[in-house]
C-alpha positions as CSV (number, residue, x, y, z in Angstrom):
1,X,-1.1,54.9,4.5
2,X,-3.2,51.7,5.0
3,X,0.6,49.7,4.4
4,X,2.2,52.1,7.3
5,X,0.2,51.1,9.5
6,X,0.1,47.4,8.9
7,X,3.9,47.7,9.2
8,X,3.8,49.5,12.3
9,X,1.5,46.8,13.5
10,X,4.1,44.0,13.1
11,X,6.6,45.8,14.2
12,X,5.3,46.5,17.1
13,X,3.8,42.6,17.6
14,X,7.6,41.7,17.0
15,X,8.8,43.6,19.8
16,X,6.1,42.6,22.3
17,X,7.5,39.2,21.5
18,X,11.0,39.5,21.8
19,X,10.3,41.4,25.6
20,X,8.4,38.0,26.4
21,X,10.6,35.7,25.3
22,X,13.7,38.3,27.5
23,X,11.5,38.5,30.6
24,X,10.0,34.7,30.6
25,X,13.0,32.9,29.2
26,X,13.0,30.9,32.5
27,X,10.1,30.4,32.7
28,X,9.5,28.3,29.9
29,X,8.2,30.4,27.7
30,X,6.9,29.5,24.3
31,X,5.7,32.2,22.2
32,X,2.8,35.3,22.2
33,X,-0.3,35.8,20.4
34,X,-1.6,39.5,19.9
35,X,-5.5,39.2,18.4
36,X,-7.1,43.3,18.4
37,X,-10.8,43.0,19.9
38,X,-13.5,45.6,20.4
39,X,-12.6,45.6,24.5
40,X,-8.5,46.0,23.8
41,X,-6.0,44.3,22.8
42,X,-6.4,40.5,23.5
43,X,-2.6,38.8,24.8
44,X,-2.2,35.1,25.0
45,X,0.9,34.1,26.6
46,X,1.9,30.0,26.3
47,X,4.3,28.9,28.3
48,X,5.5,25.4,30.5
49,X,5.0,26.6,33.6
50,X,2.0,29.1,33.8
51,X,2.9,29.9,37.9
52,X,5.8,31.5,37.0
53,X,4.2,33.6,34.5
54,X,1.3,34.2,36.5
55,X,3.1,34.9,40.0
56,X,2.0,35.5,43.6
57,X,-1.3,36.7,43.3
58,X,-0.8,37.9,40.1
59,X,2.3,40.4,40.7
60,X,3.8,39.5,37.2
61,X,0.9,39.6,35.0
62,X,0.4,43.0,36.6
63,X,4.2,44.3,35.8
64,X,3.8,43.1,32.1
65,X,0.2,44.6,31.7
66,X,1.6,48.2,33.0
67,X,5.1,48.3,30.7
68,X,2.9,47.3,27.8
69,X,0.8,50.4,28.6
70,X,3.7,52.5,28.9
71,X,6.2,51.4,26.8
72,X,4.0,50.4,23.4
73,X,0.8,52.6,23.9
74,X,-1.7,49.8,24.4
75,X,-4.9,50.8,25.5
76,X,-6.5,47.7,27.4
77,X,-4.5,44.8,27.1
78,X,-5.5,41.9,28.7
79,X,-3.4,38.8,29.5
80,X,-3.9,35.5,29.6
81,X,-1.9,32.4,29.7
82,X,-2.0,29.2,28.0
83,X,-0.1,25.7,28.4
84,X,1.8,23.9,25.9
85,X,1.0,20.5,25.1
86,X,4.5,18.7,24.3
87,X,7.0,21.4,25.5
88,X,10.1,19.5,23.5
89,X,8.4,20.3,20.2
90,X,8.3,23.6,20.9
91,X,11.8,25.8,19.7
92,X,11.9,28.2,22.1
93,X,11.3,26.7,24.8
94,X,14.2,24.0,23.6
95,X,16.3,27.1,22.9
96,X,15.9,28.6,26.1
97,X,16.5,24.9,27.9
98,X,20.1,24.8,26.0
99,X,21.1,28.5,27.2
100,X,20.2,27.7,30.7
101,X,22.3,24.2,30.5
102,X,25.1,26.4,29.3
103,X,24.7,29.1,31.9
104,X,24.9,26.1,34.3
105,X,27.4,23.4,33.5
106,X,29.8,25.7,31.3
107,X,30.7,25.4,27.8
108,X,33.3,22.2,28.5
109,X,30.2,19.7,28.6
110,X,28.4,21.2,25.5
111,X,28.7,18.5,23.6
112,X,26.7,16.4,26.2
113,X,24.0,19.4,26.6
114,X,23.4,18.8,22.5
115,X,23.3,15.7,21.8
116,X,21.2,14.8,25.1
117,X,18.6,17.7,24.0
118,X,18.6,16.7,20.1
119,X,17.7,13.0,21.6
120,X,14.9,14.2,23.4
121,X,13.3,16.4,20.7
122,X,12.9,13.1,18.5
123,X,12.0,10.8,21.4
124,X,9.3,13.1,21.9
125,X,8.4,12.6,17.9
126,X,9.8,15.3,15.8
127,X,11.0,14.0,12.4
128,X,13.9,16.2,11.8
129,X,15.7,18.5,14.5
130,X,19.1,20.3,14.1
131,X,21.0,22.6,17.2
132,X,24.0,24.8,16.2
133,X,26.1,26.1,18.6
134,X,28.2,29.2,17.9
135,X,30.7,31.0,19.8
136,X,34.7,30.3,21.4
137,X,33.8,26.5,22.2
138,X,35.7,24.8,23.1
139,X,39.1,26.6,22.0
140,X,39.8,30.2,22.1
141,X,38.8,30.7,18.2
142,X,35.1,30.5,17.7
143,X,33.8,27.6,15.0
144,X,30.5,26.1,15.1
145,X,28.9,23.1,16.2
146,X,25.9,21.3,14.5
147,X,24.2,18.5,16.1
148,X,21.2,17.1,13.5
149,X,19.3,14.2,13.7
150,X,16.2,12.7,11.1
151,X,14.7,14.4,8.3
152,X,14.8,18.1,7.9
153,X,14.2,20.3,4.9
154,X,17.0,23.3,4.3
155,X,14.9,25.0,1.3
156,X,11.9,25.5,-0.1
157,X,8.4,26.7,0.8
158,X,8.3,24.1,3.9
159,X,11.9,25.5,5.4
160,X,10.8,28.9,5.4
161,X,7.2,28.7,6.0
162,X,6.4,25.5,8.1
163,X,10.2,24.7,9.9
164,X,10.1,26.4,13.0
165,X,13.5,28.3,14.2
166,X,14.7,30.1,17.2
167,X,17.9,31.8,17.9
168,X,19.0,32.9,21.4
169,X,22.3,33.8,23.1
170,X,23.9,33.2,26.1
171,X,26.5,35.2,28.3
172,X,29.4,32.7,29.6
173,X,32.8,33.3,30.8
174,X,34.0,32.7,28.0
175,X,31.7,35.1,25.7
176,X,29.0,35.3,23.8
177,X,27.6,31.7,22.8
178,X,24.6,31.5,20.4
179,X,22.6,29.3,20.4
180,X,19.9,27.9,17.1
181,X,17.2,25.2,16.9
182,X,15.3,23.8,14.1
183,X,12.6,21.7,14.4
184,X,10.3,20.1,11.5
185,X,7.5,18.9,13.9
186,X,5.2,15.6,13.1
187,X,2.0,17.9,12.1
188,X,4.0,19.3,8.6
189,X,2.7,17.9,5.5
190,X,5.3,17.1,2.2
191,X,4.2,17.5,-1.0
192,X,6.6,14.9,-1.9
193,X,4.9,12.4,0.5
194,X,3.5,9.3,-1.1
195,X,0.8,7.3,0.2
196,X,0.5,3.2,-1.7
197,X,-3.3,2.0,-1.6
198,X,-3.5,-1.4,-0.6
199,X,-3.4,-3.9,-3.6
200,X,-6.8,-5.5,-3.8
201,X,-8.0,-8.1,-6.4
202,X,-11.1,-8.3,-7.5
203,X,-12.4,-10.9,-9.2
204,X,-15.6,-9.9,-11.8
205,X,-18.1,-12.9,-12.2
206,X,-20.0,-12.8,-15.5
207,X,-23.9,-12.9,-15.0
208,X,-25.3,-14.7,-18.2
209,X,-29.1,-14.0,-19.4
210,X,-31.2,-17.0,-18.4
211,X,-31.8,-17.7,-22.3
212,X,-27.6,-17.8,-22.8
213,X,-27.5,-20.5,-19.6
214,X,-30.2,-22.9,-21.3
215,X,-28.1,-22.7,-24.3
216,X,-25.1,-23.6,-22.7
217,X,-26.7,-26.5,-20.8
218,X,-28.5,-27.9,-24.2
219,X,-24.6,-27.8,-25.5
220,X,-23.5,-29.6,-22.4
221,X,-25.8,-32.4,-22.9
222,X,-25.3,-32.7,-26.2
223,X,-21.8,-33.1,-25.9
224,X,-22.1,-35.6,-23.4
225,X,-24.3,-38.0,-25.6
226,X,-22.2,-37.8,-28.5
227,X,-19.0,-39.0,-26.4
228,X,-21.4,-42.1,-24.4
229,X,-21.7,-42.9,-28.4
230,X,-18.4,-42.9,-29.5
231,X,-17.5,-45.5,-27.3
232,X,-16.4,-48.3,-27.8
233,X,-17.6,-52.3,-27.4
234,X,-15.9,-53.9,-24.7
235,X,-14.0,-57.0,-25.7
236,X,-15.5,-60.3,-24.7
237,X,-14.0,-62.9,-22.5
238,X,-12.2,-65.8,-24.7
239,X,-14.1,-69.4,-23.8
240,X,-13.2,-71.3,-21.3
241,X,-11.2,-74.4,-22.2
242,X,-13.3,-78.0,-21.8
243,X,-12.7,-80.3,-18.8
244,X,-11.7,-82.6,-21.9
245,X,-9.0,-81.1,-23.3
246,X,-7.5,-80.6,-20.2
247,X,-7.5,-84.6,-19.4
248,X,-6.4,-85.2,-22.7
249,X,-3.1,-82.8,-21.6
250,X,-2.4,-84.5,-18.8
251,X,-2.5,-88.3,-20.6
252,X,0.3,-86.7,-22.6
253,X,2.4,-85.9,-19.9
254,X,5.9,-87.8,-20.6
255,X,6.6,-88.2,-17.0
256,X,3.2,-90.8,-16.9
């Protein structure tokens, strides 16, 4: 019984969010957090543009508070609304930004719509982002379009579990267009991410015992007296030749 209700539970949660994301879709919406307290049923409701959600004197916050009464049982519900930090990070919101381009420059300039939208998600950091467009684009048959850009995981724990997706459609003249965003935001952590310490060298002195250095220097000077003795003499200066032999060269001299 306990699983029932758990099930019913989610359920439930899933619907509340798929009515949010069909009633705010232009107003940026982002996505709905359902947290059970002791005074109700505790709503947060993130979106781009919290006016919108909120309303003239709070007309729409009213509306949603009454249909959630009446339409999933809720006791006390209470609302509130919360802004998103970096809106282009967010897949919904993205999601809901390409339907709206769709829905306003047609399905000829889809190409553009992508590929200007894919560049914005990574200017505003993500490291991996991928939009596929389904439907009869631009020829009568319908085919699909993927525009992808950086690194983005397709299986695994981290696709299914940390890779955030959104699917929405769009009504056009043409038909039915759907639209699908993937997103692997900046904040996901790879197991297969390796980080290289810094190569450091450093150098180990040896600290000799004062015992070991007075060895060492008794060796030092013990090897310097031994070399000092092995020298050699140096070689003395041959005499100097008398003032007399020299005058007796020069009386010799042939050219006298």
């Amino acid at each position: 019984m306990i699983e029932r209700k758990f099930i019913t539970q989610k359920i439930r949660e899933s619907q509340i969010q798929e009515y949010m994301a069909k009633v705010l879709s232009k107003a940026g919406y982002s996505h709905t957090e359902i947290h059970n307290t002791p005074l109700g049923e505790k709503i947060t409701i993130y979106t781009t543009r919290p006016g919108l959600v909120v309303g003239k004197s709070g007309e729409n916050v009213k509306k949603i508070t009454a249909y959630l009464k009446k339409r999933f049982k809720l006791e006390n519900p209470q609302i509130e609304i919360g802004d998103v930090q970096n809106p282009l990070l967010d897949v919904q919101y993205v999601a809901d930004r390409l339907a709206y381009n769709l829905e306003r420059f047609g399905a000829k300039r889809f190409k553009s719509i992508g590929y200007k939208m894919l560049q914005d998600v990574m200017n505003a950091g993500a490291v991996g982002a991928e939009i596929v467009l389904s439907g009869r684009i631009p020829s009568a048959r319908a085919r699909s379009w993927r525009f992808s850009a950086g690194y983005l995981k397709k299986s695994g724990d981290i696709a299914v579990s940390k890779v955030k997706h959104s699917k929405v459609s769009v009504n056009l003249t043409i038909g039915t267009v759907g639209v699908k965003v993937s997103i692997m935001t900046p904040d996901i952590e790879l197991p297969d991410k390796l980080l290289l310490a810094a190569d450091k060298t450093v150098k180990v002195e040896e600290v000799k015992q004062p015992e070991q250095q007075v060895a060492v220097e008794e060796q030092k000077v013990e090897a310097v007296s031994e070399v000092k003795t092995e020298e050699k003499p140096k070689a003395k200066r041959a005499p100097r030749k008398k003032k007399e032999e020299k005058q007796e060269n020069h009386g010799d001299n042939p050219k006298e």
